[in-house]
FIKOLZA-1660 file (N, C-alpha, C; in steps of 0.1 Angstrom, whole numbers, plus 5000, padded with zeros to 4 digits):
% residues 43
   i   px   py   pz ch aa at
   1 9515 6394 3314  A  X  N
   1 9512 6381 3307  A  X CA
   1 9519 6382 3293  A  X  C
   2 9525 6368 3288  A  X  N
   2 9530 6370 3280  A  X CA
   2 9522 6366 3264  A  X  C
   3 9522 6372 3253  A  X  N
   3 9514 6369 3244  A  X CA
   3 9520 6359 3234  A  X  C
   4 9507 6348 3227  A  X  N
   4 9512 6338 3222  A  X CA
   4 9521 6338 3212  A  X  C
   5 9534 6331 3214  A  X  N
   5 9543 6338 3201  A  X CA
   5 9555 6340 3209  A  X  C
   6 9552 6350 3219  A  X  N
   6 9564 6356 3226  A  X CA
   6 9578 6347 3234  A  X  C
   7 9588 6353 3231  A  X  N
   7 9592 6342 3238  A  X CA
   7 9596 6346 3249  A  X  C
   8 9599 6338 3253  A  X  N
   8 9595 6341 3280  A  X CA
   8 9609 6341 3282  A  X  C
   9 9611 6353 3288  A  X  N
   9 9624 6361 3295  A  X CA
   9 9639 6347 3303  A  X  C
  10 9646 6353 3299  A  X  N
  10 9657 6341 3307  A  X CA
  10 9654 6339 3319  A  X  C
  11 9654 6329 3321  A  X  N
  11 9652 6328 3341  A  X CA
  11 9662 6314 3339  A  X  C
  12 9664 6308 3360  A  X  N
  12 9671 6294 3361  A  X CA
  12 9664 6293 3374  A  X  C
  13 9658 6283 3375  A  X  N
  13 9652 6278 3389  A  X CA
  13 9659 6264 3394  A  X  C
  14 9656 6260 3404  A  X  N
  14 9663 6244 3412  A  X CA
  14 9649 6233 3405  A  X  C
  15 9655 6226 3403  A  X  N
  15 9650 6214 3396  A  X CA
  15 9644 6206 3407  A  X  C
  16 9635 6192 3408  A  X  N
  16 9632 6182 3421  A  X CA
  16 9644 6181 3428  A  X  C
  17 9660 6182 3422  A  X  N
  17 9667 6175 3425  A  X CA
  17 9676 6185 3433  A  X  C
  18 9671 6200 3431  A  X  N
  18 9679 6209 3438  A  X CA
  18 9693 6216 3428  A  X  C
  19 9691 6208 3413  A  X  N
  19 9699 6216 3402  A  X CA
  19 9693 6223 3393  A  X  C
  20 9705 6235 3392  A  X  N
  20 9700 6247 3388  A  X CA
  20 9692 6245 3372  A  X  C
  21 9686 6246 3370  A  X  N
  21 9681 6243 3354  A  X CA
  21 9679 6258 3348  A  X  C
  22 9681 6259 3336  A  X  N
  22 9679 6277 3330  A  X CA
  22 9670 6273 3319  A  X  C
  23 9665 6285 3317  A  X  N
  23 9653 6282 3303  A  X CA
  23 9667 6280 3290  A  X  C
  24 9678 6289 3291  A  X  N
  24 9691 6283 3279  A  X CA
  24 9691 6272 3274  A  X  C
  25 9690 6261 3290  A  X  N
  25 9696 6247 3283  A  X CA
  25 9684 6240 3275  A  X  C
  26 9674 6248 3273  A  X  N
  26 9669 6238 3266  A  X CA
  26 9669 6249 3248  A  X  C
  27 9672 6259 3247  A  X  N
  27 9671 6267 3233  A  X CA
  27 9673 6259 3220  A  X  C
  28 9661 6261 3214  A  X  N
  28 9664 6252 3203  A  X CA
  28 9658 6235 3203  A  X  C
  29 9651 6233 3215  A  X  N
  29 9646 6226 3212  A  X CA
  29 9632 6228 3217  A  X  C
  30 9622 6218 3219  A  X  N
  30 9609 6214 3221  A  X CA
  30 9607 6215 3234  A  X  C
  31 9595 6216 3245  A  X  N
  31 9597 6208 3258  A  X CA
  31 9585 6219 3261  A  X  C
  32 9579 6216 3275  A  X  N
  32 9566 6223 3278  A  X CA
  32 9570 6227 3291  A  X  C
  33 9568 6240 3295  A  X  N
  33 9567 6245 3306  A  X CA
  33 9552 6249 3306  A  X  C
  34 9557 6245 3323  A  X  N
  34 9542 6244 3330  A  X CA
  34 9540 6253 3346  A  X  C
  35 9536 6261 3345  A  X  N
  35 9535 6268 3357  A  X CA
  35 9525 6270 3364  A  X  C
  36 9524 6267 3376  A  X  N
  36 9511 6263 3387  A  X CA
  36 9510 6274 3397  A  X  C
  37 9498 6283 3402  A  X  N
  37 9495 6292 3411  A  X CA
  37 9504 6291 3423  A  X  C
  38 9495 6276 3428  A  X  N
  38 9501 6273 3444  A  X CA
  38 9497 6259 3442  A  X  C
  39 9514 6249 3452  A  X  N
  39 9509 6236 3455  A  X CA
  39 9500 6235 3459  A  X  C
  40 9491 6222 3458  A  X  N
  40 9478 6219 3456  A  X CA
  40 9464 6225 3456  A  X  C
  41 9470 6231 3448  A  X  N
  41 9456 6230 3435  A  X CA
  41 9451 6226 3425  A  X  C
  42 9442 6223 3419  A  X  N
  42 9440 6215 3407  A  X CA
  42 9441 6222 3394  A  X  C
  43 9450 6212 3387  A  X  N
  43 9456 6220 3374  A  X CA
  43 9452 6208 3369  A  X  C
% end
């Protein structure tokens, strides 16, 4: 687990859309990542 502060390792996953998105393209700015156990469950 990563501690508050830290910043979270490069990765790129498929988007809804099936494009590739990278934690890069967003550097430098704002935006919330959100990561869920398993489809449905309540978050």
């Amino acid at each position: 687990m990563l501690e508050i502060g830290t910043q979270a390792p490069t990765f790129s996953l498929p988007d809804a859309n099936e494009n590739t998105v990278s934690l890069q393209d967003y550097r430098g700015q704002k935006f919330v990542l959100w990561f869920f156990p398993k489809a449905g469950t309540p978050g």
